[in-house]
KOLGU-866797 format. One record per residue: x, y, z of N, C-alpha, C in turn. Coordinates in pm, whole numbers, plus 50000, padded with zeros to 5 digits. Each point is the difference from the previous one (the first is absolute). Layout:
<sites>
- X	Y	Z	X	Y	Z	X	Y	Z;
...
</sites>
This chain:
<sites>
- 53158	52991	53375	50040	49915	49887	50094	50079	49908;
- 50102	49923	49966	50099	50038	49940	49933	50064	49823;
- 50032	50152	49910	49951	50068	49933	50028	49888	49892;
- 50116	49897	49986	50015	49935	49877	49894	49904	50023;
- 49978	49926	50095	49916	49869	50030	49865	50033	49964;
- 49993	50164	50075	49843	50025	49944	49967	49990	49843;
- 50087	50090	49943	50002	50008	49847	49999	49928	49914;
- 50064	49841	50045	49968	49879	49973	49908	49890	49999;
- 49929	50060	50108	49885	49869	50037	49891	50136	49909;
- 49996	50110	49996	49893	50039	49935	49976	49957	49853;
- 50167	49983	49951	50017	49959	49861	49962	49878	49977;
- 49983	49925	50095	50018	49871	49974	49833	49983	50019;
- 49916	50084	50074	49848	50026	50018	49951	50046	49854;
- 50046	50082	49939	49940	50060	49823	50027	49883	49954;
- 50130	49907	49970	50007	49915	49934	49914	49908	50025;
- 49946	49918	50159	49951	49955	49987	49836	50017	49939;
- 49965	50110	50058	49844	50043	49941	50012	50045	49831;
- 50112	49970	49963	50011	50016	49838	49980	49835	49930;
- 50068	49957	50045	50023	49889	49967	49820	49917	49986;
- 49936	50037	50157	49902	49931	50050	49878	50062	49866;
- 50008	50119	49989	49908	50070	49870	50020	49956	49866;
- 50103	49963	49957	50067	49959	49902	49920	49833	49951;
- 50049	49947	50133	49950	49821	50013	49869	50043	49943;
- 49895	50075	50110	49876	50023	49947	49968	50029	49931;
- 50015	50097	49882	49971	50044	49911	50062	49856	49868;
- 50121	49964	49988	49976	49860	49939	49933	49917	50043;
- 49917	49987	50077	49892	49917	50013	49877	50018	49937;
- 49956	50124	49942	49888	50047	49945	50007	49938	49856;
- 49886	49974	49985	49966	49926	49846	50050	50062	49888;
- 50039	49986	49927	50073	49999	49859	49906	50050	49914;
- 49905	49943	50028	49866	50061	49872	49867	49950	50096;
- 49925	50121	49930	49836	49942	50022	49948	49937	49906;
- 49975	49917	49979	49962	49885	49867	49872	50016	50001;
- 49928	50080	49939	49829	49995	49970	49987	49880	49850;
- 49878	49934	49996	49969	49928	49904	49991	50055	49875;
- 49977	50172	50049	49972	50056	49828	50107	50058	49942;
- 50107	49951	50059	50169	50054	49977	50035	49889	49892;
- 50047	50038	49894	50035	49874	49931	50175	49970	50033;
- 50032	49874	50027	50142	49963	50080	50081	50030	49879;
- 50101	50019	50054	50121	50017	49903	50049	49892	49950;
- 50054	50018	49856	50090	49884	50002	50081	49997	50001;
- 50085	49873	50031	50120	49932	50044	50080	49925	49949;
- 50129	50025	49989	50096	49871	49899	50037	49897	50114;
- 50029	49854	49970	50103	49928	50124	50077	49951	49927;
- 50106	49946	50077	50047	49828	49943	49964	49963	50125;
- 49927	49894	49900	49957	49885	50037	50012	49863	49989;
- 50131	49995	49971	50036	49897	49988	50042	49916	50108;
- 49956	49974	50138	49975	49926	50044	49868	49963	50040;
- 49934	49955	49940	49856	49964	49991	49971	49960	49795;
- 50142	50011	49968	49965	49907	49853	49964	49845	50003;
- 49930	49975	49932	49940	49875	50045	49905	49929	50098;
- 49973	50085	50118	49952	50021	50165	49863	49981	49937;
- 49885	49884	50061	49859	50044	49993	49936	50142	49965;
- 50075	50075	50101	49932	50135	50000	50085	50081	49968;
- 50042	49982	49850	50101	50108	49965	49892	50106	49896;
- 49873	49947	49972	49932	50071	49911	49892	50097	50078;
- 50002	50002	50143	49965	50054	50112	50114	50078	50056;
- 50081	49995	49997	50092	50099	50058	50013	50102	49858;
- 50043	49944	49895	50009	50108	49877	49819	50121	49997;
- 49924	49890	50017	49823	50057	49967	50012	50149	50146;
- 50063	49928	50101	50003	50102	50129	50095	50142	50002;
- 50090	49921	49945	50141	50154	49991	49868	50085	49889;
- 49998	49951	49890	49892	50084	49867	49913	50066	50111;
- 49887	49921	50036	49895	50092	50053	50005	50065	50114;
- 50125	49992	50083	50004	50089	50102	49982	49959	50144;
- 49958	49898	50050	49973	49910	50081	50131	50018	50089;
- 50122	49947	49939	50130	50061	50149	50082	49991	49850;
- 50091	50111	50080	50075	50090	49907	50145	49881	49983;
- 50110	50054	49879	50109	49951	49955	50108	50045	50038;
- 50036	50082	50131	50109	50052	50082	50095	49881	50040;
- 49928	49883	50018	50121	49890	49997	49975	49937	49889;
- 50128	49927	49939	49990	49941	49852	49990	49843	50052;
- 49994	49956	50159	50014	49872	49992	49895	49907	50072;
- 49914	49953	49962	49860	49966	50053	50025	49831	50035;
- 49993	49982	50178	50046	49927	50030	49845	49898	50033;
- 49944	49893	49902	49908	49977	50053	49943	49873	50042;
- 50140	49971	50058	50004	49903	50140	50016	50035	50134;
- 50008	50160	49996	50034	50074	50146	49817	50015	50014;
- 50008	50007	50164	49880	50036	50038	49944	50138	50019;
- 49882	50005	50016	49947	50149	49985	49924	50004	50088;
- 50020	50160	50052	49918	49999	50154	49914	50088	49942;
- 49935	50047	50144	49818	49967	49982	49986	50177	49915;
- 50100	50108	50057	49987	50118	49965	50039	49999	49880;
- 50076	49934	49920	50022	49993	49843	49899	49905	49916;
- 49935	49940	50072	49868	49961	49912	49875	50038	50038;
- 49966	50051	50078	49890	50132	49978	50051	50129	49891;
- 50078	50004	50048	50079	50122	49835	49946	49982	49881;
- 50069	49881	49977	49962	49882	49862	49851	49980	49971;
- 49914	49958	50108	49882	49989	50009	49900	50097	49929;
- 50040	50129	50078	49937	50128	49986	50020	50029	49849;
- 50127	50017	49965	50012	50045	49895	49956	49948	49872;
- 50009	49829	49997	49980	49941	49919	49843	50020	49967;
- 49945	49952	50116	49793	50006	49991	49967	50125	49881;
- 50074	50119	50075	49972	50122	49924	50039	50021	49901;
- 50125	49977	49973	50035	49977	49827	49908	49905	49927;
- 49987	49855	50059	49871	49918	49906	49857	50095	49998;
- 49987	50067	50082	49839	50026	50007	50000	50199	49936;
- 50100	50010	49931	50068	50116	49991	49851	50084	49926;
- 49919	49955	49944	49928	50014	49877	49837	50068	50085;
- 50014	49885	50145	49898	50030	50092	49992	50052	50073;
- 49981	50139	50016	49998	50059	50155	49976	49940	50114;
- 49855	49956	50015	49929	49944	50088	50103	49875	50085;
- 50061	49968	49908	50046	49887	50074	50164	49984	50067;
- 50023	50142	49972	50115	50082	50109	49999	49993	50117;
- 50162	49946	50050	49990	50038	50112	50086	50083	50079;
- 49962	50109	49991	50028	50164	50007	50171	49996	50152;
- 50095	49956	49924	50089	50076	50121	49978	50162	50111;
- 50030	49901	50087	49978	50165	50121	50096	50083	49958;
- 49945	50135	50050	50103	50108	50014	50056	50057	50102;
- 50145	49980	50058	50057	50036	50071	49992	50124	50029;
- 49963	50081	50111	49982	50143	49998	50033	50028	50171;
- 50044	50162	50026	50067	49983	50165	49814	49937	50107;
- 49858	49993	49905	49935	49976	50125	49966	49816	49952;
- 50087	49947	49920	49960	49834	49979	49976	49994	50143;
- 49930	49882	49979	49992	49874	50168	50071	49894	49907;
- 50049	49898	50087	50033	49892	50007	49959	49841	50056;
- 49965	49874	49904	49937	49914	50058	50098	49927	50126;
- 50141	49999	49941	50141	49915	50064	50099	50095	50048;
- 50025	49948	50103	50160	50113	50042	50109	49985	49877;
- 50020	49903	49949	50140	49966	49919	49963	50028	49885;
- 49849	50075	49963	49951	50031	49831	49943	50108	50049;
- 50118	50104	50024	49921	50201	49994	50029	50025	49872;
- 49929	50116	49991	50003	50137	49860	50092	50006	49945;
- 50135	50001	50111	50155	50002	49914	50065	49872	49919;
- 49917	49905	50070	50083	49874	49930	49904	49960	49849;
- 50126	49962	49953	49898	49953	49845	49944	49936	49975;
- 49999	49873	50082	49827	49944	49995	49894	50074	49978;
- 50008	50118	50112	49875	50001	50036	49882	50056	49894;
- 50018	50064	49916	49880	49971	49880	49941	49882	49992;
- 50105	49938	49963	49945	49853	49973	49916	49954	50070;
- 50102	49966	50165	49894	49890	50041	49852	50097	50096;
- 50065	50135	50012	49906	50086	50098	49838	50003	49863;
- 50062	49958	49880	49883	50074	49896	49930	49877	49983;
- 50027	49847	50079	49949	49912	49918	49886	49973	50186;
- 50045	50066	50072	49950	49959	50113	49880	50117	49997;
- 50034	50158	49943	49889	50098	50007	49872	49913	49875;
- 50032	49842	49897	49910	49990	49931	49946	49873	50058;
- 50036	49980	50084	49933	49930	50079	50059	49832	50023;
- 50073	50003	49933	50069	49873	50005	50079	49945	50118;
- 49984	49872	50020	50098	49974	50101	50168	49963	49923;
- 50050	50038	50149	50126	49984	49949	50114	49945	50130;
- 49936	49932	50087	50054	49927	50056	49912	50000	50142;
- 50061	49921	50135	49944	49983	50110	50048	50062	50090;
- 50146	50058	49990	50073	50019	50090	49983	50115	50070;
- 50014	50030	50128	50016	50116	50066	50157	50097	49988;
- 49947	50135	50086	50120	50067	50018	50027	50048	49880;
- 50114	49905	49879	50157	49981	49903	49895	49915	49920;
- 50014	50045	49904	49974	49901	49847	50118	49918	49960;
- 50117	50064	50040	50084	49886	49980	50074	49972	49842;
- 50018	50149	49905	49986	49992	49867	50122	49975	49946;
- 50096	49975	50120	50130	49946	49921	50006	49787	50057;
- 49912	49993	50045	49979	49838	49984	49971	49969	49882;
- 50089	49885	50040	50004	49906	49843	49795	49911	49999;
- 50007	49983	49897	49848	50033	49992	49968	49785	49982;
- 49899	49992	50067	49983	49853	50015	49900	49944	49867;
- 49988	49853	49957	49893	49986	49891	49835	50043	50041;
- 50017	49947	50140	49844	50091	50074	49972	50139	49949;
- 50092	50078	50041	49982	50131	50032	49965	50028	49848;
- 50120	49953	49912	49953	50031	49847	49862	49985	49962;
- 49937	49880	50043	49852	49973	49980	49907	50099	49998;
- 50036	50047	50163	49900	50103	50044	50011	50111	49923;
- 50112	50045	49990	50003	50121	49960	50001	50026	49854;
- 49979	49877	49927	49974	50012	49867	49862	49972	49975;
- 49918	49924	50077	49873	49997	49957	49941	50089	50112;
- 50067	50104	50090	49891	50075	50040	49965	50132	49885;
- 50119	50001	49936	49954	50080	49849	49929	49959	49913;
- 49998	49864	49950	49948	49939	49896	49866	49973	50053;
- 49984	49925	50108	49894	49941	49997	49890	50092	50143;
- 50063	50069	50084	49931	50103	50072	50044	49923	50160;
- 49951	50125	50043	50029	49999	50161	49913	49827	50037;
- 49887	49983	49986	49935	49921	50061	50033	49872	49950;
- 50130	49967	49925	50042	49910	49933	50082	49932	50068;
- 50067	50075	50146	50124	49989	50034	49997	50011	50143;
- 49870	50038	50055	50009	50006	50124	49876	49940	50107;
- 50034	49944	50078	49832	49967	50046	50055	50001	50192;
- 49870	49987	50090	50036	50068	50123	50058	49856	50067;
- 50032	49997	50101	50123	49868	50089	49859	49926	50025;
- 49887	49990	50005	49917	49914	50081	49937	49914	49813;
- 50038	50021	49899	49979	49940	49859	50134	49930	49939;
- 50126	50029	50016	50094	49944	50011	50018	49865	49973;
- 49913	49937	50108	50025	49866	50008	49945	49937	49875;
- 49892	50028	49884	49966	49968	49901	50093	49986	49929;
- 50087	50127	50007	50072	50012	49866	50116	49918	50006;
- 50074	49932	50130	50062	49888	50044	49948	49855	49925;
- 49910	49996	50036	49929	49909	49983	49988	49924	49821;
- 49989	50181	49929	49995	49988	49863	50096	49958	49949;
- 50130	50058	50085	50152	49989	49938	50064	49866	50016;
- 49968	49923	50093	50055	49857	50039	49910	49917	49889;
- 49905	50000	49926	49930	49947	49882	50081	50044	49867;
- 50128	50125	49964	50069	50011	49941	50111	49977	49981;
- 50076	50071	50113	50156	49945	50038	50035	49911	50082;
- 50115	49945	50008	50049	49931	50111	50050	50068	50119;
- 50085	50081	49930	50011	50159	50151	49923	50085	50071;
- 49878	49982	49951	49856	50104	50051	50028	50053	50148;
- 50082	49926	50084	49968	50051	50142	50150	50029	50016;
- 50077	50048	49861	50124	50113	50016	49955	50138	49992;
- 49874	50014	49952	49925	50146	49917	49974	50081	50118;
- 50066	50074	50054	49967	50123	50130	49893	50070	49961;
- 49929	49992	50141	49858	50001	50036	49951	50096	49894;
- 50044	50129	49989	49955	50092	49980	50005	49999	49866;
- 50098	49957	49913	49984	49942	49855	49936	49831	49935;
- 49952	50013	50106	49886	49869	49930	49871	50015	49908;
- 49944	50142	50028	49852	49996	49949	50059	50059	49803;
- 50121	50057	50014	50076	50061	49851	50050	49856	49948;
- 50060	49922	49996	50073	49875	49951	49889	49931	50038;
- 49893	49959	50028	49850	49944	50009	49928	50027	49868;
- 50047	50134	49987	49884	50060	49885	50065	49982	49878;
- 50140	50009	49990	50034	49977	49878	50019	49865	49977;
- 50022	49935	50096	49937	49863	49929	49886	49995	49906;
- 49923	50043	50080	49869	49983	49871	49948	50072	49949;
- 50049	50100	50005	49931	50115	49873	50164	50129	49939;
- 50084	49944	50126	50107	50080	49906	50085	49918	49883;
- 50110	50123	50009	50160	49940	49891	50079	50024	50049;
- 49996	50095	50125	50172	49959	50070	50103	49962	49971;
- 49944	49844	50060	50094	49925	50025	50036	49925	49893;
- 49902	49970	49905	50033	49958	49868	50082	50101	49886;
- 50008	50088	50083	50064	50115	49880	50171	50015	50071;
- 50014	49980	50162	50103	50092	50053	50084	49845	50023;
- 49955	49867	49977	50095	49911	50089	49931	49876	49905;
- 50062	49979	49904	49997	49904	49913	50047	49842	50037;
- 50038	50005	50128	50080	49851	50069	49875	49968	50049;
- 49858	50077	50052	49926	49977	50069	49903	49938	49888;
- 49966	49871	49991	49932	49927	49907	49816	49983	50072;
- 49927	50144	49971	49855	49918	50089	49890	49936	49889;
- 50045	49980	49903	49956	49900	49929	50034	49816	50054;
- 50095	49992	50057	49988	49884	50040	50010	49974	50183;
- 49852	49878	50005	49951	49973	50136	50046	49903	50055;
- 50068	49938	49941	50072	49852	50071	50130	49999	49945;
- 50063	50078	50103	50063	50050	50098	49957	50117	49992;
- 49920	50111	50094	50020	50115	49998	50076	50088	49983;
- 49997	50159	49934	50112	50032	49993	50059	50042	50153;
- 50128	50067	49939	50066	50073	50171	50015	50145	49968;
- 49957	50111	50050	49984	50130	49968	50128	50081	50065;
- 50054	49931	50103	50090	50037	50113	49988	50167	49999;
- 49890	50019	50073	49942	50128	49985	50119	50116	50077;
- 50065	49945	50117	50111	50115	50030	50144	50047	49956;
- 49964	49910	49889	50163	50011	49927	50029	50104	49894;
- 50095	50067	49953	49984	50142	49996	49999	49974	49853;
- 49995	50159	49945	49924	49982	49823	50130	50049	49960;
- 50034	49982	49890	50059	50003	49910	49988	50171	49938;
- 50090	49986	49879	49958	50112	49967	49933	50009	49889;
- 50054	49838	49900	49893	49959	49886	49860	49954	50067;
- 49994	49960	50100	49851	49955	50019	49913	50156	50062;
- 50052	50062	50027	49987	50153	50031	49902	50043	49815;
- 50114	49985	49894	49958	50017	49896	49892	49955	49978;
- 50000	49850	49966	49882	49913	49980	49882	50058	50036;
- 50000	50022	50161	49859	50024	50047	49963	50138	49905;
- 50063	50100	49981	49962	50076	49917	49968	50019	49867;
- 50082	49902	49963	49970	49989	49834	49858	50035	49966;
- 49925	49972	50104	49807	49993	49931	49917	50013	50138;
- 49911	50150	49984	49946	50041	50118	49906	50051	49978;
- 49888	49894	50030	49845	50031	49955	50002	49929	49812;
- 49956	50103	49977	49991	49927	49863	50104	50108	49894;
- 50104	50044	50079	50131	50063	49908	50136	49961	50048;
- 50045	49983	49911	50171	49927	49963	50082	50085	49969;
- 50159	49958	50026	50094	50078	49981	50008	49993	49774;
- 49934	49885	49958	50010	50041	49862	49921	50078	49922;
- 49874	50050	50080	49949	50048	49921	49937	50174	50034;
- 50123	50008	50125	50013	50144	50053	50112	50053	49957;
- 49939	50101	49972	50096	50103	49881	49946	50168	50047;
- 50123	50057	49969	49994	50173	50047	49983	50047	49850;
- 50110	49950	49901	49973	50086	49888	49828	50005	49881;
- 50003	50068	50015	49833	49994	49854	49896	49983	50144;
- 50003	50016	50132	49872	50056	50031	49971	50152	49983;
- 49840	50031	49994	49972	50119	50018	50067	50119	50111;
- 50033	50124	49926	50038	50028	50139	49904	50029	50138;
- 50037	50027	50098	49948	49988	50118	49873	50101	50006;
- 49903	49993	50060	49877	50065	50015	49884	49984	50165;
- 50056	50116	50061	49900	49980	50119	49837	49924	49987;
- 49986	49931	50127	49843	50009	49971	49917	50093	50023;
- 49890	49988	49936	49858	50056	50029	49964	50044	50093;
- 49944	50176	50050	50027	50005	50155	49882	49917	50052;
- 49950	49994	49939	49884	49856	50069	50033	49863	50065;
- 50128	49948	49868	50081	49907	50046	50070	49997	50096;
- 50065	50089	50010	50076	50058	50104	49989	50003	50153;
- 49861	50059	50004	49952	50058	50128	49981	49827	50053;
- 49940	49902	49887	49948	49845	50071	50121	49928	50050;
- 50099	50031	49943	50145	49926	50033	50035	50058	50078;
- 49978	50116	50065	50086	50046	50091	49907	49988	50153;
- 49849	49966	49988	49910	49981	50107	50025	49846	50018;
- 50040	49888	49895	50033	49886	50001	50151	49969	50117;
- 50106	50155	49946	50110	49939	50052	49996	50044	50184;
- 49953	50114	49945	49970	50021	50133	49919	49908	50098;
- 49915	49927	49956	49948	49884	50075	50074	49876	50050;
- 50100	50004	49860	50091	49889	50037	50129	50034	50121;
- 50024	50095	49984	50116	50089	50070	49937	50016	50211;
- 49867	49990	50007	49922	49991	50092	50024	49886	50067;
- 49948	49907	49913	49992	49862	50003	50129	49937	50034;
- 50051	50046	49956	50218	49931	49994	50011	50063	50147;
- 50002	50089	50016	50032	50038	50133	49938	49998	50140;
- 49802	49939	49989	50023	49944	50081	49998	49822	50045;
- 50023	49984	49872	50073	49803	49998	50140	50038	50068;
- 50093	50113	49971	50155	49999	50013	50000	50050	50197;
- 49865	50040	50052	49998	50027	50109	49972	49894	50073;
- 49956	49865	49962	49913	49888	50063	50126	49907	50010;
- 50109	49996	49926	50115	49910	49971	50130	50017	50097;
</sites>
């Protein structure tokens, strides 16, 4: 082989394994967001969302830290996929519940011996706190095998689930294929679409019918106050980015108005007593998550 050709393809070998390290290393998370970190704040314009339902939710969110003001233009008729509202999710719960330890839910830490639940959500990518920390607490966070899939645009189902498997708990949202047919059953007594609701999100949009806010919080067209005509939930049609908001505005029994960073106490570990029970708790849950995530 000719001495220039060699000298070339080697160059063109560093560049590529430069390039390839480079990609990777911008892929690594930006920050580790612990709950006892207080978020920074943020200026926007925001002036597109003056007037917008949820313009007092996007201002309440830039303030408390929830997703940052790097773009000034908040588009919230564009849709939002599933890896930017677990973000939102995570962050928000923990900013409302900022006051409560206990009721944290502790992002993972990326480290060279993490495991991984999904091929497309490793250590390097920035999800993975998020959704790897909501699955070590036991929560479900979807059905799927293999790929989580975190740059899909995120469906009104999926929102369901994955907002009341925080709010309202794992057993809220999931039940085994041979019980199913109940929760069918429940849903055609609500909607007119009931047998659009994929299988596996029936027993979550079942439950918030009757004991959640969902859907009354994230999709205001959906009227289940009135029975003659049922409403239509059109459960696979994709979310928004204000109804994204909505569902968050209020989670559990805390709101984007009345969560605030400034004038709390500052931060204070628990009790190693406390401590040791939350961490035999998470560890149970972290057990538990993984082997539900082995059965799926």
């Amino acid at each position: 082989m000719p001495r220039r050709l060699r000298h070339a393809l080697i160059l063109l070998a560093v560049a590529l394994v430069s390039a390839a390290a480079a990609a990777f290393i911008g892929c690594r998370p930006k920050e580790q967001l612990d709950p006892h970190f207080r978020p920074k704040y943020a200026k926007a314009d925001l002036r597109s969302v003056a007037g917008d339902p949820c313009e007092g939710i996007v201002k309440a969110f830039v303030e408390l830290g929830v997703f940052d003001a790097q773009s000034t233009y908040f588009d919230a008729d564009g849709h939002i996929d599933r890896g930017t509202f677990i973000t939102w999710l995570l962050r928000a719960w923990d900013i409302y519940y900022r006051d409560d330890p206990k009721m944290w839910i502790r992002l993972a830490k990326a480290t060279p011996e993490s495991t991984w639940t999904y091929s497309d959500v490793m250590p390097h990518t920035p999800l993975y706190p998020y959704l790897e920390g909501m699955i070590q607490a036991g929560i479900l966070v979807g059905f799927e095998k293999g790929e989580w899939g975190y740059s899909e645009l995120l469906t009104r189902e999926q929102l369901v689930l994955l907002r009341n498997s925080v709010v309202l708990g794992r057993d809220a949202v999931f039940a085994l294929e041979e019980e199913r047919d109940d929760y069918r059953v429940s849903l055609r007594s609500f909607l007119t679409d009931a047998d659009a609701v994929t299988e596996a999100y029936m027993p979550a949009v079942a439950t918030d019918l009757g004991r959640g806010e969902t859907i009354k919080l994230a999709f205001p067209d959906v009227d289940l106050d009135t029975r003659d005509p049922k409403p239509t939930l059109h459960p696979t049609q994709l979310v928004t980015n204000r109804e994204a908001l909505f569902a968050l505005s209020k989670l559990g029994k805390r709101n984007y108005r009345n969560a605030q960073v400034k004038g709390l106490p500052e931060w204070k570990p628990l009790s190693e007593e406390a401590q040791k029970a939350l961490d035999e708790a998470d560890a149970a849950a972290r057990e538990s998550a993984s082997g539900d995530q082995h059965q799926h």
